[in-house]
Backbone as a chain_set.jsonl record, in Angstrom:
{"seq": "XXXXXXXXXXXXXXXXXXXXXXXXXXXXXXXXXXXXXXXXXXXXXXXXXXXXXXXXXXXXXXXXXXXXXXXXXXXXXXXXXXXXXXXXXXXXXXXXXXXXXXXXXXXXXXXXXXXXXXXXXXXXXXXXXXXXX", "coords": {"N": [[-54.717, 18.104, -10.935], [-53.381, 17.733, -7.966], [-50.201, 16.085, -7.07], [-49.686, 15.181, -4.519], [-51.915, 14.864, -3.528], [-53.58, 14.161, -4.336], [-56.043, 11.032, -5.375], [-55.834, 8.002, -6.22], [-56.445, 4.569, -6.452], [-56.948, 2.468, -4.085], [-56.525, 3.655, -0.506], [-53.464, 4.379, 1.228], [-50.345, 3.753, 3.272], [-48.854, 5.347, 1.788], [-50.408, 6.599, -0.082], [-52.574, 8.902, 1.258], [-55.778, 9.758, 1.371], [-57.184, 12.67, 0.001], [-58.578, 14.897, 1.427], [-58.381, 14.089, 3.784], [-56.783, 14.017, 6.851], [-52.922, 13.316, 7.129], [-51.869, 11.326, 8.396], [-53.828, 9.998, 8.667], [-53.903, 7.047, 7.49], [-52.046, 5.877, 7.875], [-52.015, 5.63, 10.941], [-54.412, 3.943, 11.032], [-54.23, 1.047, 10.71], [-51.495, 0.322, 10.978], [-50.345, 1.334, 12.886], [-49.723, 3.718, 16.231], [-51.343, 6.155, 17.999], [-48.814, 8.002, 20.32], [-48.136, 10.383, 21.702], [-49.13, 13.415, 21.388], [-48.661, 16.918, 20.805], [-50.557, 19.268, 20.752], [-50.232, 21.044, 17.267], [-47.83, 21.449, 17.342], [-45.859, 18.556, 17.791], [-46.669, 15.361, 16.897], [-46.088, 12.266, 18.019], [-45.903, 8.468, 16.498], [-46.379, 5.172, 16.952], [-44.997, 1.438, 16.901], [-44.93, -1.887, 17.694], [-42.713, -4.583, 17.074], [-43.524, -7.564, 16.911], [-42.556, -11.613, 17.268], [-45.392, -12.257, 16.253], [-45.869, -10.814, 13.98], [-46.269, -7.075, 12.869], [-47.691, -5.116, 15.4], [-50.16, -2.965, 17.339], [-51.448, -1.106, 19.486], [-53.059, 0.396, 22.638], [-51.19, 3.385, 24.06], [-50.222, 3.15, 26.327], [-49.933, 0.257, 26.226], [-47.921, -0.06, 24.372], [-45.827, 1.133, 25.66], [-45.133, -0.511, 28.182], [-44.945, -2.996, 26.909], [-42.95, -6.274, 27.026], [-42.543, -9.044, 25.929], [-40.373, -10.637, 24.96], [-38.449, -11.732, 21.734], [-39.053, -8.625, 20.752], [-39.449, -5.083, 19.09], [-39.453, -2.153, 19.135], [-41.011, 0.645, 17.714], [-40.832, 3.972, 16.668], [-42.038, 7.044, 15.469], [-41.571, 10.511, 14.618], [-43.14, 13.773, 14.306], [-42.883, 17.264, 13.923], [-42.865, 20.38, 14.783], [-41.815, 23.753, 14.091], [-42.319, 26.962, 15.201], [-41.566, 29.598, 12.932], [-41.68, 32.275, 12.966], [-44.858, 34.527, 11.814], [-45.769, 33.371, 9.372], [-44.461, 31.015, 8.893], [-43.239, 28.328, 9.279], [-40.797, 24.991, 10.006], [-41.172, 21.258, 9.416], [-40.17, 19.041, 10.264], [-39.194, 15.065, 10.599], [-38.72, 12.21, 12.589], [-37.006, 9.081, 13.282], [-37.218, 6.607, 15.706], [-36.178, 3.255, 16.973], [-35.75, 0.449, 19.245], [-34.709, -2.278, 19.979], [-34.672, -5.682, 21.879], [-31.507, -7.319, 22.692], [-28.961, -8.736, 21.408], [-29.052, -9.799, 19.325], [-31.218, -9.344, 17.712], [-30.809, -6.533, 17.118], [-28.814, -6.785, 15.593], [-29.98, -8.014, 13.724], [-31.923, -6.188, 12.751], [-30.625, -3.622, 12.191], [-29.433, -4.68, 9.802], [-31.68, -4.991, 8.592], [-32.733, -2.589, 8.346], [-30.199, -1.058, 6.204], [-31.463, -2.109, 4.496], [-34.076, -1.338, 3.639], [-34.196, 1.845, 4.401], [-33.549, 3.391, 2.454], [-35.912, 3.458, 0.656], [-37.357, 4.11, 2.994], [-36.811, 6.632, 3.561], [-37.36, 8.011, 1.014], [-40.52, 7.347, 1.794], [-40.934, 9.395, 3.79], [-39.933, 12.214, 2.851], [-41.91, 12.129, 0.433], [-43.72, 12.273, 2.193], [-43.611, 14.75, 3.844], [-43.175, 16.81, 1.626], [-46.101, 16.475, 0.833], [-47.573, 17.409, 3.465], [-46.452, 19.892, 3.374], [-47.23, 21.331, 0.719], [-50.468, 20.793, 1.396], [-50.718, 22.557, 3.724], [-49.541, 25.022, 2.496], [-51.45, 27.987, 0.864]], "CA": [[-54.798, 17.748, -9.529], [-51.755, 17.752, -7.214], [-49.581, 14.318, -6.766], [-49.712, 14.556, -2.872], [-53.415, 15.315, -2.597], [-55.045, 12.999, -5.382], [-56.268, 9.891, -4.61], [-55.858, 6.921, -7.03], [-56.909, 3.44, -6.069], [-56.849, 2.407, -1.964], [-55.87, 4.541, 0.928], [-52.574, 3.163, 2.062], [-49.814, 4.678, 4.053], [-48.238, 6.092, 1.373], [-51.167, 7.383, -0.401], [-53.908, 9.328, 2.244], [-56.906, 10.512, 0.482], [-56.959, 14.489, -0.208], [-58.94, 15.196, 2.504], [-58.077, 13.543, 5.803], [-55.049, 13.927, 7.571], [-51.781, 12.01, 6.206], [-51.658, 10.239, 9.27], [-55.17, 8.91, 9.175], [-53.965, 6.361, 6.976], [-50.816, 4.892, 8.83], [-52.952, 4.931, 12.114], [-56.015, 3.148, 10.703], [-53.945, -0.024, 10.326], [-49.963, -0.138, 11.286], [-49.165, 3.001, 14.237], [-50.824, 4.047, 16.931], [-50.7, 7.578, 18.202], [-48.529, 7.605, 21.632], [-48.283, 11.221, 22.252], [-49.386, 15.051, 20.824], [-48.725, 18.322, 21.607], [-51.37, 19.836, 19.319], [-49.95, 21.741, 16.638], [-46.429, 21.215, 17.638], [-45.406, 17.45, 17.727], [-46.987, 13.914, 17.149], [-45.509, 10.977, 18.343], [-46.367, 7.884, 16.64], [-45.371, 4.178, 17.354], [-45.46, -0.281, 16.965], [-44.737, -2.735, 18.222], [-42.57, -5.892, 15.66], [-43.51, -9.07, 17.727], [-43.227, -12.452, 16.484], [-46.726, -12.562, 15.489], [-45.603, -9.265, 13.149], [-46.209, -5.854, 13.606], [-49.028, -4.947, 15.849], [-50.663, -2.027, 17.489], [-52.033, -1.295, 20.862], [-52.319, 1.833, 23.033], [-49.712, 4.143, 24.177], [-49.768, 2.11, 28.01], [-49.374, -1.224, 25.952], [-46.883, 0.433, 23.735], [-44.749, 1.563, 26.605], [-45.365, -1.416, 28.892], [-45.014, -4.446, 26.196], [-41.637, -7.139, 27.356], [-42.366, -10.3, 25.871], [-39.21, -10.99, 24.143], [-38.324, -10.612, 21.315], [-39.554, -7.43, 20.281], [-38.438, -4.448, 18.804], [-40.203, -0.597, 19.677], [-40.537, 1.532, 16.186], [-41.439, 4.965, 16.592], [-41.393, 8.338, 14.665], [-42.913, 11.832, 14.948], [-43.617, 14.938, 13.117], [-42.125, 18.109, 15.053], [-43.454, 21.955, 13.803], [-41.04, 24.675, 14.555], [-42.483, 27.931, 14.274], [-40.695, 30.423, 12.162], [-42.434, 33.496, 12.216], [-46.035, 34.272, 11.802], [-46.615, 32.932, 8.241], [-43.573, 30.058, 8.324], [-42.557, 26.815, 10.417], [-40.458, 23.897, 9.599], [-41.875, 20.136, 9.861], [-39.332, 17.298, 10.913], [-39.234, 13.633, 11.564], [-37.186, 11.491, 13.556], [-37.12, 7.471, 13.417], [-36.387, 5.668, 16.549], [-36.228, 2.179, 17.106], [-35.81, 0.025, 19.917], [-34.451, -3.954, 19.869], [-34.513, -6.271, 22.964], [-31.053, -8.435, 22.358], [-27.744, -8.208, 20.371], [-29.387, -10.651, 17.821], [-31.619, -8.507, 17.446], [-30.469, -5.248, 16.939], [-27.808, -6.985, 14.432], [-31.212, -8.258, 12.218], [-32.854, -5.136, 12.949], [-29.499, -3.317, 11.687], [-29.584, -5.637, 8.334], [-33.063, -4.548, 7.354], [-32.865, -0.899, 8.23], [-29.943, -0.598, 5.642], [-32.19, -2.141, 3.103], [-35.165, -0.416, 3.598], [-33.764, 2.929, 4.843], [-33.51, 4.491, 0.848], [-37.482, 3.83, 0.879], [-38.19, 4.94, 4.01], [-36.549, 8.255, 3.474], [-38.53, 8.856, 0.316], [-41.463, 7.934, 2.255], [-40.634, 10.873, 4.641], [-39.887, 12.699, 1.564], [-42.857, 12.39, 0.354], [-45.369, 12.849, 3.795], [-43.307, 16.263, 4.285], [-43.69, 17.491, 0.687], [-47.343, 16.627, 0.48], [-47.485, 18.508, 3.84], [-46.025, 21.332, 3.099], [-48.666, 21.724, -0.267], [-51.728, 20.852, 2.023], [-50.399, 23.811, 4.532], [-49.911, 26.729, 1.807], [-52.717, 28.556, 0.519]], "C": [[-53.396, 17.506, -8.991], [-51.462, 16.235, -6.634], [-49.834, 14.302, -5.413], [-50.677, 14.707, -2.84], [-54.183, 14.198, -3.581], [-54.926, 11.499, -5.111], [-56.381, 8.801, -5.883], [-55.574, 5.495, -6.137], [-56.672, 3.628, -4.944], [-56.111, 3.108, -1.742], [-55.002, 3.651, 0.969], [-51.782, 4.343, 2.72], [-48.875, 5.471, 2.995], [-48.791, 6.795, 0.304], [-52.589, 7.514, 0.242], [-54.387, 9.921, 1.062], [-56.925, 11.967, 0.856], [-57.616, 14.834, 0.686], [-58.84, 15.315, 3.57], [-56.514, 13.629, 5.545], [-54.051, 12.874, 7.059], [-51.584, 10.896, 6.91], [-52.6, 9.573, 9.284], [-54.553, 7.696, 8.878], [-53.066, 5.586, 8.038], [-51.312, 4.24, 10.45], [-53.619, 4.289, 12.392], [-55.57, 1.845, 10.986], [-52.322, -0.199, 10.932], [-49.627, 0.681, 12.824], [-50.29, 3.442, 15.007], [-50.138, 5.482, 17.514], [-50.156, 7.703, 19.778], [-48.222, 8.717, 22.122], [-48.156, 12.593, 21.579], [-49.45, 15.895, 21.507], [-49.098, 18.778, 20.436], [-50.673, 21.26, 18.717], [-48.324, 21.963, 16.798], [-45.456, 19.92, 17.397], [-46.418, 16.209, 17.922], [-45.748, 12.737, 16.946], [-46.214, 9.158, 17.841], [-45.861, 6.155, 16.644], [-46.015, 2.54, 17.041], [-44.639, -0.965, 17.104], [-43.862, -4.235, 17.359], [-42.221, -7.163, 17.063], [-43.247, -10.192, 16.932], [-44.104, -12.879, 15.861], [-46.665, -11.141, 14.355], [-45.686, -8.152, 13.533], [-47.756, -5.69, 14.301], [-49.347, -3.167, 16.538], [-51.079, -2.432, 18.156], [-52.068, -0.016, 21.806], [-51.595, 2.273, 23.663], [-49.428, 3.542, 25.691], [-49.211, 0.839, 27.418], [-47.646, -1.162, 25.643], [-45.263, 0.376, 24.592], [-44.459, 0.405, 27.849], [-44.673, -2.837, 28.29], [-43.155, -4.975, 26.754], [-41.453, -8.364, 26.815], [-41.381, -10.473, 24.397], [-39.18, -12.331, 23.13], [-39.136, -9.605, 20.756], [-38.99, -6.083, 19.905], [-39.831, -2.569, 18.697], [-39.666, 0.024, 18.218], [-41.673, 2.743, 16.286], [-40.992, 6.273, 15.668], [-42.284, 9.47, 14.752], [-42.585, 12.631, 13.756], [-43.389, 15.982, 14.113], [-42.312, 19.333, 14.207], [-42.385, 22.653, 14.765], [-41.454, 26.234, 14.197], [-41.193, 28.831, 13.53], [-40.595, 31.541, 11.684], [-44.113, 33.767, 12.784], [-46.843, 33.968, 10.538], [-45.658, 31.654, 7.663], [-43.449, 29.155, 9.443], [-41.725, 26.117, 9.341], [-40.786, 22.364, 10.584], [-40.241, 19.431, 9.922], [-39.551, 16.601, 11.087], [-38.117, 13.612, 11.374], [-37.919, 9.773, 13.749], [-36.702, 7.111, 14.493], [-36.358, 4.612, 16.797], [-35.156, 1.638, 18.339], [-35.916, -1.716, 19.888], [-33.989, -4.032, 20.859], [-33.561, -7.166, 22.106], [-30.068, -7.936, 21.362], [-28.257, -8.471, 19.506], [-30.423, -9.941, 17.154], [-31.831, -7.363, 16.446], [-29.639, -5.6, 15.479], [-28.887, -7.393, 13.356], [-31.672, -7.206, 11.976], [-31.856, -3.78, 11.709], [-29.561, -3.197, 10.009], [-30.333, -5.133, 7.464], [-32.844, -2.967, 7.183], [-31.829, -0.742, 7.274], [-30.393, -0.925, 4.15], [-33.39, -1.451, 2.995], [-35.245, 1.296, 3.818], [-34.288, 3.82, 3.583], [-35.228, 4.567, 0.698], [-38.178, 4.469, 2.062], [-37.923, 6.146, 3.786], [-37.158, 8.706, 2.081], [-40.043, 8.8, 0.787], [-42.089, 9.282, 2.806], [-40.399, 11.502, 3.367], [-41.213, 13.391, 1.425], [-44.041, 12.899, 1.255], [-45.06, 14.527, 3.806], [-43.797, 17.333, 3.206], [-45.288, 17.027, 0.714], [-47.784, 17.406, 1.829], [-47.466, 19.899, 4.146], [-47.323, 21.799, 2.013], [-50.136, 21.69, 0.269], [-51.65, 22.221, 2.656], [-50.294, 25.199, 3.929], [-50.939, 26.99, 0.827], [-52.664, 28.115, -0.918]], "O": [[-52.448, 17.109, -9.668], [-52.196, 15.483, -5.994], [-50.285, 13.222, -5.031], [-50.898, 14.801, -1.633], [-55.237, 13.595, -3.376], [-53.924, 10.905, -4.716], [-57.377, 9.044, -6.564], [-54.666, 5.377, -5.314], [-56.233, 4.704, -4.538], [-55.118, 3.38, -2.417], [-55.232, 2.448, 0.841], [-52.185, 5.503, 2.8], [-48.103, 6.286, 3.5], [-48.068, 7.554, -0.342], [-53.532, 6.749, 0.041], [-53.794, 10.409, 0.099], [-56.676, 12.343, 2.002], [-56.807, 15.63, 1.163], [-59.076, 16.268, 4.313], [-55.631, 13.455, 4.705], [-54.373, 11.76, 6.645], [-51.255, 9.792, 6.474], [-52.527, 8.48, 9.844], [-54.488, 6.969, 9.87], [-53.488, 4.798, 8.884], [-51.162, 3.136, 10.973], [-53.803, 3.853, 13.528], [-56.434, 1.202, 11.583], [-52.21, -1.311, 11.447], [-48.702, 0.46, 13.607], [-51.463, 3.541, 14.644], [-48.959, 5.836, 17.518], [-51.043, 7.508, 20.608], [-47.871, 8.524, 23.286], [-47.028, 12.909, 21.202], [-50.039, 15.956, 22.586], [-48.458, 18.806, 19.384], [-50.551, 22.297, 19.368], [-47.799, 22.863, 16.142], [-44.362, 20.117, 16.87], [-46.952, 16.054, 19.021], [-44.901, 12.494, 16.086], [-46.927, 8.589, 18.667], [-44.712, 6.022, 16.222], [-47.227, 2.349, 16.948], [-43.513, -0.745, 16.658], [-44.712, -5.054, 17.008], [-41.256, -7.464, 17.766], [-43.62, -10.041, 15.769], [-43.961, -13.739, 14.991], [-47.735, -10.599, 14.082], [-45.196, -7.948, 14.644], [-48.787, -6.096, 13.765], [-48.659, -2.246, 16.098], [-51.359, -3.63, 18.199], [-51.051, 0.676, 21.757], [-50.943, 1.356, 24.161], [-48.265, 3.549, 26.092], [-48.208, 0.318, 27.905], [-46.66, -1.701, 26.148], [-44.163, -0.115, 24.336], [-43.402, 0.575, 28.457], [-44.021, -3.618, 28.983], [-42.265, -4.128, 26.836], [-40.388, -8.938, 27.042], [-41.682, -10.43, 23.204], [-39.595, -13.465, 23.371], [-40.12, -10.061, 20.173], [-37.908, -5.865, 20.451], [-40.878, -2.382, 18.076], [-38.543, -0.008, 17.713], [-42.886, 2.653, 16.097], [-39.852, 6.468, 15.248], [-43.501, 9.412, 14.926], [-42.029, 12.365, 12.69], [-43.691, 15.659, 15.262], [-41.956, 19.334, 13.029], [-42.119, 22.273, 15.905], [-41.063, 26.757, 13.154], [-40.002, 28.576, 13.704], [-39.988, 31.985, 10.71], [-44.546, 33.35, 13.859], [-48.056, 34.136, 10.414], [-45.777, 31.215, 6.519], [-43.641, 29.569, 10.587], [-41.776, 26.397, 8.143], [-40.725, 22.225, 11.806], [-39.345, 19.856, 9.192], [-40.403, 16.644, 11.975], [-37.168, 14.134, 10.789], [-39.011, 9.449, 14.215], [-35.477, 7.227, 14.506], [-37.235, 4.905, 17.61], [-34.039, 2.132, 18.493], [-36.981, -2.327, 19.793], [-33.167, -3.22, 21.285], [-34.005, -7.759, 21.123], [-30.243, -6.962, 20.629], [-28.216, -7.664, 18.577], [-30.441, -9.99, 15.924], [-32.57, -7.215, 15.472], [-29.749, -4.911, 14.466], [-28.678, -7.116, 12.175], [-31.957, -7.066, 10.787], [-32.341, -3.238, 10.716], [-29.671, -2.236, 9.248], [-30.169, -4.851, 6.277], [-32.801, -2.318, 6.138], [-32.274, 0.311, 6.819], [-30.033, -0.428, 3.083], [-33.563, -0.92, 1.898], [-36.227, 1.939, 3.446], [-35.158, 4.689, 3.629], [-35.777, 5.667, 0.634], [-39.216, 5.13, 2.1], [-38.893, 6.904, 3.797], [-37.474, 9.895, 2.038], [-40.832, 9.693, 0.479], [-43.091, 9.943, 2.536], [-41.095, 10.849, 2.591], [-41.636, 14.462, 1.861], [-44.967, 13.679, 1.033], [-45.933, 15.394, 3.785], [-44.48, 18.328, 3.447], [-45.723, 18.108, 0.317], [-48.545, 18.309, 1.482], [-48.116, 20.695, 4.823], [-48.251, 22.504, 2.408], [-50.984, 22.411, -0.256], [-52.424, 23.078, 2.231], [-50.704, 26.24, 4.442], [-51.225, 26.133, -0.009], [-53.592, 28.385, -1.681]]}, "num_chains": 1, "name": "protein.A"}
């Protein structure tokens, strides 16, 4: 059975069950989806309030002010390449109200960064193996 598609113990966001979409998982619980152009680009995004991270939809998303808070979004971007090739992409963006902020925000992202990018890593390669025949 193939490492990105097999399913050992709970769904989480960094292992979706072989079936459903990779994103089900991250959406179910942390990200909410804030804008698709089917078969081309999803956009998805949350919210890090004092009460932690939350979720809400793409009006809250884009609306929310009550300081502090910090906007964390990332998509998935298809490029075709042909008529039997594309390439997938993400892109991280983040968004901190406040120098103090941005300078904590800063802090973590260069500790967590090396995991996030094998997350991505990983979503793209299991991806890619769902997508060819």
């Amino acid at each position: 059975m193939d490492p990105a598609t097999r399913q050992e113990g709970p769904e989480s966001i960094l292992q979706a069950a072989a079936r459903r979409p990779i994103l089900d998982a991250a959406t179910r619980r942390w990200f909410t989806v804030l804008a698709e152009d089917a078969g081309q680009e999803i956009v998805v995004g949350a919210l890090g309030t004092r009460q932690g991270i939350i979720r809400g939809a793409p009006g809250e998303f884009q609306a929310y002010r009550e300081s502090p808070y910090t906007k964390m979004a990332f998509n998935f971007s298809v490029e075709g390449r042909g008529p039997q090739r594309c390439v997938v992409t993400t892109e991280t963006r983040v968004y901190c109200v406040g120098v103090e902020l941005r300078k904590r925000f800063a802090c973590y992202w260069r500790v967590i960064y090396p995991g996030s990018s094998i997350v991505r890593s990983m979503w793209l390669r299991a991806i890619r193996q769902r997508a060819e025949p």
